[in-house]
C-alpha positions in Angstrom: 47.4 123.0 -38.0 43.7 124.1 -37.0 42.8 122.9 -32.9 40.1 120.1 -33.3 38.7 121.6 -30.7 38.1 125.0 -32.9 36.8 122.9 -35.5 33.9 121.6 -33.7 32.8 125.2 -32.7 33.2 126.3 -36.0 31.0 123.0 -37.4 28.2 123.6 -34.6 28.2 127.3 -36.0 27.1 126.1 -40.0 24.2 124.2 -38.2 21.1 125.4 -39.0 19.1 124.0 -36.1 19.4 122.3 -33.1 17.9 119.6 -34.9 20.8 118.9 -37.0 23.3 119.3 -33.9 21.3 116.7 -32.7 21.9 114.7 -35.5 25.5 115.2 -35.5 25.3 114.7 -32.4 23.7 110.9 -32.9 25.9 110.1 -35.6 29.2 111.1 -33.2 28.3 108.3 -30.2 27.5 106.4 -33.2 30.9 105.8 -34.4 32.1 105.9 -30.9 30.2 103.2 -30.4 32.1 101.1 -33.3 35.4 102.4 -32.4 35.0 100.8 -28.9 33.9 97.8 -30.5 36.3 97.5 -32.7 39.0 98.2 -30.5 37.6 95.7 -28.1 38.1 93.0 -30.6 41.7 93.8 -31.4 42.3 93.5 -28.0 44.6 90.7 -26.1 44.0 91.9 -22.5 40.6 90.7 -21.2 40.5 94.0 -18.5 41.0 95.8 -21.7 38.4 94.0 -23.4 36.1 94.2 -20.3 36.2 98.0 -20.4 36.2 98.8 -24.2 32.9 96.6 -24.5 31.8 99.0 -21.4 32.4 101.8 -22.7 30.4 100.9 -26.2 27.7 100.4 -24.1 27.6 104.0 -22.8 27.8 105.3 -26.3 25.0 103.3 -27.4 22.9 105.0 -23.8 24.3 108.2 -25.1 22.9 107.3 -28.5 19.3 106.2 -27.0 19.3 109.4 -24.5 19.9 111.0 -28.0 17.2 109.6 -29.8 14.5 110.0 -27.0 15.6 113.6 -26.6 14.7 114.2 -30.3 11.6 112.5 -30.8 10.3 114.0 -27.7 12.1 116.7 -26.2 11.5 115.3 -23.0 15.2 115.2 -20.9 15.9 111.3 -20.2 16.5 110.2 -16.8 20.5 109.7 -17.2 22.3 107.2 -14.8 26.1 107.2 -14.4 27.2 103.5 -13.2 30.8 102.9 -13.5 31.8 99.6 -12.7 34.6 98.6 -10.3 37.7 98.2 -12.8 40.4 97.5 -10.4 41.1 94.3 -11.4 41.5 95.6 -14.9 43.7 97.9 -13.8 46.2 95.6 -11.9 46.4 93.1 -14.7 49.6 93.6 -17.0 49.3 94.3 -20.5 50.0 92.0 -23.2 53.3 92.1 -24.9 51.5 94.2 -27.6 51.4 97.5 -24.7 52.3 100.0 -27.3 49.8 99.2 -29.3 46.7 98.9 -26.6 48.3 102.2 -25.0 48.0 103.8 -28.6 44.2 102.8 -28.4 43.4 104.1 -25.4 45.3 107.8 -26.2 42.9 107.4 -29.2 40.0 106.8 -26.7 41.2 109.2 -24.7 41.4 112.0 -27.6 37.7 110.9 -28.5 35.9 111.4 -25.2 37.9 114.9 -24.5 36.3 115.8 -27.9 32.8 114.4 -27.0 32.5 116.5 -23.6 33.9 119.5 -25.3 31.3 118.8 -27.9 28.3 118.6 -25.6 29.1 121.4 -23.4 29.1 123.9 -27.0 25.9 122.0 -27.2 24.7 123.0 -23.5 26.3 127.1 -25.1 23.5 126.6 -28.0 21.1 125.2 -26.2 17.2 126.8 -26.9 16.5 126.3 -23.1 17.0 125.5 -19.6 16.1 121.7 -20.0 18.0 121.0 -23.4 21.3 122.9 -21.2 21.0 120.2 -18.8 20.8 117.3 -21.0 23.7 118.1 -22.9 25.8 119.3 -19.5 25.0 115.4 -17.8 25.5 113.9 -21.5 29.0 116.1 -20.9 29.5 114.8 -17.9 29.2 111.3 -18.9 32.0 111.6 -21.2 34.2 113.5 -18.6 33.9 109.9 -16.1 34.7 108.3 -19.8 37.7 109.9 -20.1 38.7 109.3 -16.3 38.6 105.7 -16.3 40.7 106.1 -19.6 43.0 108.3 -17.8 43.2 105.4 -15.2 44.2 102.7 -17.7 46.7 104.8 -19.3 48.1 105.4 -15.6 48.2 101.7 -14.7 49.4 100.5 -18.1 52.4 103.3 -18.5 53.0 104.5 -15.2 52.7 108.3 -16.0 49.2 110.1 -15.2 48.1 113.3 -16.3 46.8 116.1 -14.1 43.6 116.4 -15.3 
């Protein structure tokens, strides 16, 4: 079986342009966007809810940082707020844990993809500005995948070192 990871280098590398890596990259926080959505609405835990609905609005940021960066290569200002999601974290899950703990390996899986993603973007990139904007869009996902890490820590009791 073929490392995802491999497979995105090797996509980025039938690109023609950093135009259409741009585009890929739109259409990628795209359906991030409706897979935090949609996972939002399956779920029974209101933190869980609370911080899937978050996190869809970072992808659609993402998505707009995206967009402004293509029409006119000018690097958006990029904020990083992450909410306080302690409470979230001390609430149990519902009685449907396996399932929601499923999701957020799923979530966890997508935003380890996105950073690696960007950061072969920031490898491509035509200069020193466009390098930046992907390494802070990069970052962005690495906090994503943090406050993942959290939930999964809170909601199974075992943490990864990462």
């Amino acid at each position: 079986m073929k490392d995802v990871l491999q497979e995105i280098v090797e996509e980025l590398d039938k690109l023609g342009s950093m135009d259409e890596a741009i585009a890929l990259a739109i259409d990628l926080e795209e359906k991030g966007r409706a897979y935090y959505l949609d996972k939002a609405s399956e779920m029974k835990n209101p933190g869980a809810v609370n911080i899937y609905n978050f996190l869809a609005g970072e992808e659609k940021k993402h998505l707009e940082y995206l967009i402004k960066y293509r029409d006119s290569r000018e690097v958006p200002e990029m904020e990083h707020h992450v909410p306080e999601f302690k409470e979230s974290l001390m609430e149990e899950f519902s009685d449907e844990e396996m399932q929601e703990i499923g999701i957020l390996l799923g979530a966890l899986r997508f935003e380890h993809k996105s950073e690696f993603f960007y950061m072969e973007m920031a490898k491509r990139a035509e200069d020193e500005n466009q390098r930046k904007f992907f390494e802070d869009v990069a970052a962005a996902e690495r906090i994503h995948y943090s406050i993942i890490d959290d939930l999964l820590g809170a909601a199974s009791g075992f943490r990864m070192q990462t």
